[in-house]
C-alpha positions in Angstrom: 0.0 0.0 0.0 1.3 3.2 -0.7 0.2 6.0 0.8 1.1 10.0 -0.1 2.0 12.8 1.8 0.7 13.6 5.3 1.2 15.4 8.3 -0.8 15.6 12.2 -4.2 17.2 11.6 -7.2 18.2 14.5 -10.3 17.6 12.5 -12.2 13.8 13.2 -10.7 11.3 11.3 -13.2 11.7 8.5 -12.8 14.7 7.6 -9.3 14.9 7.5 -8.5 12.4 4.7 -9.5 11.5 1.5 -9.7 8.3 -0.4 -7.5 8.0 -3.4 -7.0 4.4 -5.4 -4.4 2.9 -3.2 -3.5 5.9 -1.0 -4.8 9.0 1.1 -4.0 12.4 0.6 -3.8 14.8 3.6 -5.5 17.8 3.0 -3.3 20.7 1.5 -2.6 23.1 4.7 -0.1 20.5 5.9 2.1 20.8 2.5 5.1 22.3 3.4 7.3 24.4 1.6 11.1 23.2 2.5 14.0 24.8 0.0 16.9 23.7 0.4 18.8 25.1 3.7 22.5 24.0 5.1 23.1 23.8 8.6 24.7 26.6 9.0 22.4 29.1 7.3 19.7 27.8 9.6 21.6 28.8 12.7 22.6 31.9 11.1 18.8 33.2 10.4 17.7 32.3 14.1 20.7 33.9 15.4 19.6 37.1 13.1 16.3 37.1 14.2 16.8 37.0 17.9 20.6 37.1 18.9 20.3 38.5 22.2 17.0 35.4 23.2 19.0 32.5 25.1 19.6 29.5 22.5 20.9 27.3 25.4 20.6 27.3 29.2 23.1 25.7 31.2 22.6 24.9 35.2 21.7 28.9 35.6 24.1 30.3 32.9 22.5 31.7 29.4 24.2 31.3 26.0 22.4 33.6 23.7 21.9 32.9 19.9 24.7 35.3 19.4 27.2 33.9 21.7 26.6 30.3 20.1 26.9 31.9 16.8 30.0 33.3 17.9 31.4 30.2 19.0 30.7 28.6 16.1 32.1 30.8 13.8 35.5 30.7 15.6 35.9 27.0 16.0 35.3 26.6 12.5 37.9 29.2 11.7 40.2 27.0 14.1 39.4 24.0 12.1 40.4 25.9 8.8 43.9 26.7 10.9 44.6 23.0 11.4 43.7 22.0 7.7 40.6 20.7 8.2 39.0 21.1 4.7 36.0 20.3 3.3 34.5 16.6 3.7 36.9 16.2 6.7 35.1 14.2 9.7 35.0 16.1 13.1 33.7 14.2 16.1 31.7 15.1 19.2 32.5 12.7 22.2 30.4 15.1 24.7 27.5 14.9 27.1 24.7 17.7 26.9 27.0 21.1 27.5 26.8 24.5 25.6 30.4 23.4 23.5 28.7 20.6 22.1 26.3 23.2 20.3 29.0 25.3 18.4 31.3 22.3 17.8 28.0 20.7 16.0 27.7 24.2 13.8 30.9 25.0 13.7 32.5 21.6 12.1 29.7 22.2 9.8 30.1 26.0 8.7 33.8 24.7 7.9 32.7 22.3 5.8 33.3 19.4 7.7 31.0 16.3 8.5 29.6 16.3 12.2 30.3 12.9 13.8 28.5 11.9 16.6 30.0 9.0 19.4 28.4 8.4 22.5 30.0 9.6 25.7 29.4 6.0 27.2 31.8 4.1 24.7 34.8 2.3 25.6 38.2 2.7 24.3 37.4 0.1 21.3 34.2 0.7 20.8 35.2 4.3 20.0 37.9 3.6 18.2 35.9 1.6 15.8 33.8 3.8 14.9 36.8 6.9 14.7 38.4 4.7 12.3 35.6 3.8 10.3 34.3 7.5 9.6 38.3 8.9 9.0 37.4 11.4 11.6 40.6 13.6 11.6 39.6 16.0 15.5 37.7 14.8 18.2 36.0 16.9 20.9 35.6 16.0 24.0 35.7 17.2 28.0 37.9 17.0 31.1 36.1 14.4 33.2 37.4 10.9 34.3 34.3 9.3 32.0 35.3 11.2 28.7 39.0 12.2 28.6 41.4 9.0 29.2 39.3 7.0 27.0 39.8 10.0 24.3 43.3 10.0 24.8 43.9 6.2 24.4 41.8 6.4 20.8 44.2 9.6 20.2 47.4 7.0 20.5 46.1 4.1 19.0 44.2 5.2 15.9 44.4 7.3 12.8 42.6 10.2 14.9 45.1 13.4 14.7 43.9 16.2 17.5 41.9 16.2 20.4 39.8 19.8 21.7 38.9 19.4 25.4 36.5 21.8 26.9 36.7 22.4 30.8 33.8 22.0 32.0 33.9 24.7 34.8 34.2 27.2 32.2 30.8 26.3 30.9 29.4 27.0 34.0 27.9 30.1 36.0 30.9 31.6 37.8 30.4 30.6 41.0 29.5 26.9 40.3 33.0 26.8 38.1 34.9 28.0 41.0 33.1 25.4 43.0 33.7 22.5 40.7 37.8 24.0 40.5 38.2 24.5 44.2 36.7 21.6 45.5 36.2 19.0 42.5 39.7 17.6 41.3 38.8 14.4 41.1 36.1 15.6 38.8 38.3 17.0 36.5 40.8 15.4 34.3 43.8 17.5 33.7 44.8 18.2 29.9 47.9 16.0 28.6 50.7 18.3 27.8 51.3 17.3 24.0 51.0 19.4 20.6 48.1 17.2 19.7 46.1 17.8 22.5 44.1 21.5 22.4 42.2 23.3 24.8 38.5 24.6 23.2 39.4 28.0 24.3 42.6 28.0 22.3 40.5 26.9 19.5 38.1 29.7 19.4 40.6 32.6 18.9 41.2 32.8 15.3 38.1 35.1 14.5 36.4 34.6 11.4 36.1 31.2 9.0 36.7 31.1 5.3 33.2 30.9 3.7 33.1 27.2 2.5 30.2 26.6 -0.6 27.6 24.1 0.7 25.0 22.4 -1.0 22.3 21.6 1.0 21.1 18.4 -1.2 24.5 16.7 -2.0 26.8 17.6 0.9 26.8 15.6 4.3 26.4 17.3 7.5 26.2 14.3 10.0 27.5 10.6 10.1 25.1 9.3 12.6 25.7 6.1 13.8 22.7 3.3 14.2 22.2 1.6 17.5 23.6 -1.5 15.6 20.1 -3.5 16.0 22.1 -6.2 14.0 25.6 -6.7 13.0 27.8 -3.7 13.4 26.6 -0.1 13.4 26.5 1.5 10.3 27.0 5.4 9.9 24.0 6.8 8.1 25.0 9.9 5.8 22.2 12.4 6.6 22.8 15.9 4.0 22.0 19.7 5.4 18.6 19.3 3.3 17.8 16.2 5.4 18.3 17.6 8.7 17.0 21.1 8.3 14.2 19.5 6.2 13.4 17.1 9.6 13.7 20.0 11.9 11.3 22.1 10.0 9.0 19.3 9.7 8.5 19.0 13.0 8.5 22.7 13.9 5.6 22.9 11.4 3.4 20.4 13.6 3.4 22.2 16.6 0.5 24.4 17.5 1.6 26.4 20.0 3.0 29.1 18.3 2.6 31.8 21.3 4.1 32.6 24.6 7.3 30.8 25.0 9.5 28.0 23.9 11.3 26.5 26.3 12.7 22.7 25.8 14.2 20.5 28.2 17.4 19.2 27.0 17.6 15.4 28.8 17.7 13.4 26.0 21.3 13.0 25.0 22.3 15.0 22.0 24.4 12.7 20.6 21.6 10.4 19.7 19.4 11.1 16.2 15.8 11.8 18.4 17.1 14.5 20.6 19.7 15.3 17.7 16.6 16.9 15.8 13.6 17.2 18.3 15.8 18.6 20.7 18.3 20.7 19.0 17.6 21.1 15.4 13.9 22.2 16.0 14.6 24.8 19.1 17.2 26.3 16.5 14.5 26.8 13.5 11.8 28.0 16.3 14.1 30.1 17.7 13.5 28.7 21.1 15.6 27.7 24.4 17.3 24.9 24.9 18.1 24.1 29.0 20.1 21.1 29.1 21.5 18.7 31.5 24.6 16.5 30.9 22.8 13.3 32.2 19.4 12.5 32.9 18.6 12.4 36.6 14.9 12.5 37.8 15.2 14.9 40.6 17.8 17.3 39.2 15.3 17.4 35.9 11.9 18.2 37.8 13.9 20.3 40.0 15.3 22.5 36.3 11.8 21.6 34.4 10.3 23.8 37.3 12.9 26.5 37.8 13.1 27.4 33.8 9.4 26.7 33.2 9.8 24.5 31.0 7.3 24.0 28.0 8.1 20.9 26.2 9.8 17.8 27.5 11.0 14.7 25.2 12.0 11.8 26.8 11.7 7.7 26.1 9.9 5.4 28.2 11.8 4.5 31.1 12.8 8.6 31.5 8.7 9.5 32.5 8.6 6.4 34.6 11.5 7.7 36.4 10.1 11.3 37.0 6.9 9.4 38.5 9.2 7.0 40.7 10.6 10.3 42.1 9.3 11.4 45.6 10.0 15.4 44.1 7.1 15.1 41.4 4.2 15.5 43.7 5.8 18.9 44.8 6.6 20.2 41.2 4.8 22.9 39.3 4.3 21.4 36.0 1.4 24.5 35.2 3.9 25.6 32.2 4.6 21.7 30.3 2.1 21.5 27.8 3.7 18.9 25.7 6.5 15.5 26.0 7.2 13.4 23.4 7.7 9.9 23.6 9.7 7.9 21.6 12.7 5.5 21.4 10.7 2.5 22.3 6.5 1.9 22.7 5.0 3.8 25.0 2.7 1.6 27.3 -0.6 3.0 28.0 -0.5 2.3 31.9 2.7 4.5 31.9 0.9 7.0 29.3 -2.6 7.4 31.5 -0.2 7.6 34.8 2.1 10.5 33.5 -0.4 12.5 31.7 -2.7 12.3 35.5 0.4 13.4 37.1 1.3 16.2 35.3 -1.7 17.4 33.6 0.5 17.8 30.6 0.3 16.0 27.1 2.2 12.8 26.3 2.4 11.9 22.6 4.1 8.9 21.0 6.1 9.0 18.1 8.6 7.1 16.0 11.6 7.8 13.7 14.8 6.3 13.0 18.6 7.2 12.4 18.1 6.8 8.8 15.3 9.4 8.8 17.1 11.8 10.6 15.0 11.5 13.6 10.9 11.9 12.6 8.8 10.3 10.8 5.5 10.0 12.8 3.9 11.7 15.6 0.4 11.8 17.0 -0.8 15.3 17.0 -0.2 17.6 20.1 -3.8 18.6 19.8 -6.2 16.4 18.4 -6.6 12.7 19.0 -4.0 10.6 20.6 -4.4 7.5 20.1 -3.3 4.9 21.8 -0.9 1.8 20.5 -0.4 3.7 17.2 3.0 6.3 16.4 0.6 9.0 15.3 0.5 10.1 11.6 3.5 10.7 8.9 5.2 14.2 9.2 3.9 17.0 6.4 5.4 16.0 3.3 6.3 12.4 4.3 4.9 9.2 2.6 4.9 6.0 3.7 3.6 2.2 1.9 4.0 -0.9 3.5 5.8 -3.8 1.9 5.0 -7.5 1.5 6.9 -9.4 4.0 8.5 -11.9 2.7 8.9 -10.0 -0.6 10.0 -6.4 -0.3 9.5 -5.8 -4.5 5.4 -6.4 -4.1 3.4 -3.7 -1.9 1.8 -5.7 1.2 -1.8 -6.9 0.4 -4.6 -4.5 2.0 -5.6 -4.2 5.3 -2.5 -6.6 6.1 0.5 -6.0 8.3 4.1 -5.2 6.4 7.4 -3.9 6.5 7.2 0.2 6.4 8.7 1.9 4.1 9.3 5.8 3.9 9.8 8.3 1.2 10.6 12.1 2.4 13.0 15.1 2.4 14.4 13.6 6.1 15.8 10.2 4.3 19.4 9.9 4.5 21.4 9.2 1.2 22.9 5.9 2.2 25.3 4.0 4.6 29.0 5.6 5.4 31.8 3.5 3.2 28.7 0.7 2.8 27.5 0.8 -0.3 26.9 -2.8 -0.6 24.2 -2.3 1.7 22.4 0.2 -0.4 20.2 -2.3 -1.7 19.0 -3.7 1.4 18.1 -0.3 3.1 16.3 0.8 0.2 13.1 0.0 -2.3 13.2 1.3 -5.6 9.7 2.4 -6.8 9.3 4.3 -10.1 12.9 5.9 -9.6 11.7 6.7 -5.9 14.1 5.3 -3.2 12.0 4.1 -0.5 14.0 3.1 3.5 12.9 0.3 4.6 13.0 0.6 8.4 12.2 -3.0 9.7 9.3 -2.5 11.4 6.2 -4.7 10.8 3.2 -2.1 10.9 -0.4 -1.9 10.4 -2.4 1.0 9.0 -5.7 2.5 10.3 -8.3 3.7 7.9 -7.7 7.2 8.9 -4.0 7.2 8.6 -3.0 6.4 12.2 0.1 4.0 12.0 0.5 1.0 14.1 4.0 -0.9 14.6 3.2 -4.6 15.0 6.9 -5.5 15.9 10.5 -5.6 14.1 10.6 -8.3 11.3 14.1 -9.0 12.9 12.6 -9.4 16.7 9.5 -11.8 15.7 10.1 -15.2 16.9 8.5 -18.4 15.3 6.9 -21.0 17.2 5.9 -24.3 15.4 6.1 -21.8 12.1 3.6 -19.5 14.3 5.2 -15.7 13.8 4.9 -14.1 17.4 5.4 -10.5 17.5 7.1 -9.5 21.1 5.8 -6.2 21.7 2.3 -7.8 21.8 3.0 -10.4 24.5 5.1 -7.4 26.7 1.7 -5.6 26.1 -0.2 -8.4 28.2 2.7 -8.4 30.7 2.0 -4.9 31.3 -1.1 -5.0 32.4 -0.4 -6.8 35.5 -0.2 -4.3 38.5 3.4 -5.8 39.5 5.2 -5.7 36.1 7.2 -2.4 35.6 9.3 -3.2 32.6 9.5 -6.4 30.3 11.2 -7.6 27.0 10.5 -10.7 25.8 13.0 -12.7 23.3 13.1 -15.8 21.9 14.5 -18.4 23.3 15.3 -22.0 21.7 13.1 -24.7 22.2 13.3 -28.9 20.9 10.1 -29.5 20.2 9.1 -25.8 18.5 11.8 -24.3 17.8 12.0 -21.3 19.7 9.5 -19.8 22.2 9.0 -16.3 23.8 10.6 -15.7 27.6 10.1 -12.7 29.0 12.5 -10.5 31.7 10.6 -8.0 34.1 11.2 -5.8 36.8 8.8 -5.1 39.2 6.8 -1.9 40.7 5.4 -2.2 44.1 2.7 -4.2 44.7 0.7 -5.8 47.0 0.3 -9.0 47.1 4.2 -9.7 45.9 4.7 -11.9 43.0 7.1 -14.2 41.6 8.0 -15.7 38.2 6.2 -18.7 37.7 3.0 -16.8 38.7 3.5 -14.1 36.4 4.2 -16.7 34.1 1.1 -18.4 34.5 -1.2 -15.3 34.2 0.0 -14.0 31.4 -0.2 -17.8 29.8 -4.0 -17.4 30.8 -4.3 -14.0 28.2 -2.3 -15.2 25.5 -2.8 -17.4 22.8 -1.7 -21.2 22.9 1.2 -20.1 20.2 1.9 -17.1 22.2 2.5 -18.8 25.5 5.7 -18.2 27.6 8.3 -20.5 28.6 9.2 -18.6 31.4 8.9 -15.5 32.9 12.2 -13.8 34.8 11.8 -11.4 37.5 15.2 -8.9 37.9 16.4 -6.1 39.7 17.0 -4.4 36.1 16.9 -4.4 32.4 19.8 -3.3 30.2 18.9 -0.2 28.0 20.5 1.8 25.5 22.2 5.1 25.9 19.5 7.1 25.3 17.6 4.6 28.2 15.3 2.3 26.2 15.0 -1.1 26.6 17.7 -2.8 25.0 16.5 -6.0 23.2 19.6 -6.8 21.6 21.8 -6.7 24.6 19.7 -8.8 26.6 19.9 -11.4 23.6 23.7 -11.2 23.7 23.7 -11.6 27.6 21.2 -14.3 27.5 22.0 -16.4 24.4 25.6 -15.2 23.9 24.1 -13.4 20.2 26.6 -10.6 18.7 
């Protein structure tokens, strides 16, 4: 089924779409008009519309659109000092602090591809991916967590100069003399060798060369995928793809008055907060208040202080903020929207938060390979439940047959989605090989192929079934997982669950499932949980067993991570 362009909408369902032969088209004020912008020109108009509004907020200390401009300008012009050219790779290996904001623009105004590598990598998982993207300068910050692991990539691979912000500079004055007084053993002092640079030394070489971008060929960001299978590939996402994405998103949002304030938890590093986070505050011209790490209490206690108005997160990140004793005594009278995504959003969770707050919780879904979006439900409107809302404005999507991705998935069955839209990426880092099998070809269109097994609803609601790669086969039964974690969660004990497939001699493989538990009354235990949820799924659907632990293993970003548990359990790569 393929299905044309189509973006949020308020009106009831039936008056919002029209039937076409084989597709709906979504009514004509959600077509966008998106020309082709580089990154750098969008910071640059923001920053010339407002240059004195903050752009981030930093525990108490305001960056304005200006400064960050600033910034930017002079890193890149440091870049052009040490030869780095057009095309060049420049990494971030950073938590959520203001640097991270005019390295991003800055690698990017010199012409150079943004890399981004999570701050929790080991030596060799960071080295991997330095080596496989060439990236020539990394930046990174004095703490025990970030810099020795840095330095031991900077002697062991092909990676030429490291650029080390302190982080007490960063800071309001009096929490950097704080952090340089009485936290040493917070800090990591700078090696004394030519390749190693301090940011501030980086900064003072005034103005870059202009460098000619084009928004539609160029590369702005290798951004790594979570490596669901096999080894993480580097998706090459263009300026057009990510100021497309971030416009796209701004474009949804209704509330268009009073002010924008985001909270910056999600780490930047990652593709969701990469655009909903960064990218969109910069084409709305709102505020960013970040933290470097997501804590409950220290983020009610900053969502509070700065007012904040919008809040995404993942899962396990608005379960934490109702685990924490502080919410009951937090003013949450200026959050009027959070965005969910990352993983399903289980309604329990959903109908809890929402009670709690009083503010909107929306789901929605994207991948790397999208630059972040592709789905939301609307922020005003209907949000409905066990779906990831409806296609951005100018975003289409089909579903493909299952077992053959060349045929469209028969109607009103489940298949693999597919997505066409300005926020695609252009194709896999030094993988072409793997072109093919990221992509469908239809009428000269490329179409990603994202995985997921999904459903759609006669008024253009999307539903996500499973992952063709998690669904496990049962006596030639397909079982997806997320539906038997659904029944899970419905039992008052049951906090968190994945389920996997496990192997079995008689059918082959069968679901287990691993929980943690919320407080409950009675307790319960594993073979009981086992044998309730046995009693609301079907015979094929039936556990083997059900493990009770003190935690789940999730990704950086905090989801849930399937795969890892696979690898811990069943020794998978």
């Amino acid at each position: 089924m393929d299905v044309s362009k189509a973006g949020p909408s308020e009106p009831a369902p039936d008056e919002a779409f029209r039937p076409a032969p084989d597709c709906y088209q979504h009514p004509s004020p959600w077509e966008l008009d998106l020309p082709p912008m580089t990154m750098p020109e969008m910071l640059q108009r923001s920053a010339s519309a407002h240059p004195a509004a903050t752009l981030v907020e930093f525990m108490g200390r305001d960056y304005s659109y200006a400064e960050i401009l600033q910034q930017a300008r002079a890193f890149a012009a440091g870049l052009q000092q040490l030869g780095i050219a057009k095309g060049d790779r420049v990494g971030m290996f950073l938590p959520n602090v203001p640097i991270y904001v005019a390295a991003y623009f800055g690698a990017m105004m010199a012409g150079a591809i943004a890399v981004n590598f999570s701050p929790l990598y080991t030596v060799d998982e960071l080295d991997a991916q330095v080596e496989d993207s060439g990236t020539r300068l990394l930046v990174t910050l004095d703490v025990p967590a970030l810099l020795p692991t840095a330095c031991k990539v900077l002697e062991q691979s092909s990676l030429q100069t490291l650029v080390v912000g302190r982080l007490a500079d960063m800071l309001p004055w009096y929490k950097g003399l704080a952090l340089r007084a009485f936290g040493r053993k917070s800090i990591s002092p700078l090696p004394r060798r030519a390749d190693v640079l301090a940011w501030k030394d980086m900064i003072g070489h005034g103005q870059p060369r202009p460098v000619a971008l084009d928004a539609q060929q160029d590369i702005a960001l290798l951004q790594y995928s979570g490596g669901t299978t096999g080894v993480p590939k580097g998706a090459m996402l263009s300026h057009q793809n990510l100021t497309a994405n971030a416009r796209q998103v701004d474009a949804i949002d209704p509330f268009r008055s009073g002010p924008d304030i985001i909270m910056g938890v999600l780490p930047l590093f990652h593709v969701f907060a990469n655009t909903c986070v960064l990218n969109r505050t910069v084409v709305k011209g709102g505020c960013l208040s970040m933290l470097p790490r997501f804590d409950a209490g220290q983020a009610l206690k900053t969502m509070e202080r700065v007012g904040a108005t919008a809040f995404p997160g993942v899962p396990t990140m608005y379960q934490a903020l109702l685990d924490n004793p502080r919410l009951k005594q937090t003013d949450f009278s200026s959050l009027l929207v959070c965005i969910s995504g990352g993983a399903p959003l289980p309604e329990p969770l959903h109908q809890r938060f929402e009670e709690a707050t009083g503010a909107r919780l929306v789901e929605g879904y994207g991948l790397t390979e999208s630059s972040g979006v592709v789905s939301t439900n609307p922020y005003q409107g209907e949000n409905r439940h066990g779906t990831i809302g409806q296609p951005l404005p100018e975003t289409r999507i089909r579903l493909l047959d299952k077992e053959d991705s060349s045929r469209d998935a028969p109607p009103g069955e489940p298949g693999e989605l597919a997505i066409c839209g300005p926020q695609v990426m252009q194709g896999y880092w030094n993988r072409p090989e793997s072109f093919d099998a990221a992509f469908a070809m239809r009428d000269g269109e490329r179409w990603l192929r994202t995985g997921d097994i999904a459903m759609l609803d006669p008024d253009f609601y999307i539903r996500i079934v499973d992952r063709s790669k998690d669904m496990i086969t049962v006596g030639g039964f397909k079982v997806f997982p997320s539906q038997v974690e659904e029944v899970l969660l419905r039992h008052s004990c049951v906090k968190e669950v994945l389920v996997i497939a496990v192997p079995d001699a008689y059918l082959g493989e069968r679901p287990a499932a691993f929980v943690t538990l919320a407080e409950c009354s009675p307790p319960t235990d594993g073979e009981s949980l086992c044998n309730w949820a046995n009693s609301h799924l079907g015979k094929h659907e039936r556990l083997q067993r059900v493990e009770i632990r003190d935690a789940l293993p999730k990704t950086p970003i905090g989801k849930l991570d399937r795969k890892a548990l696979r690898r811990e359990v069943l020794g998978e790569g």
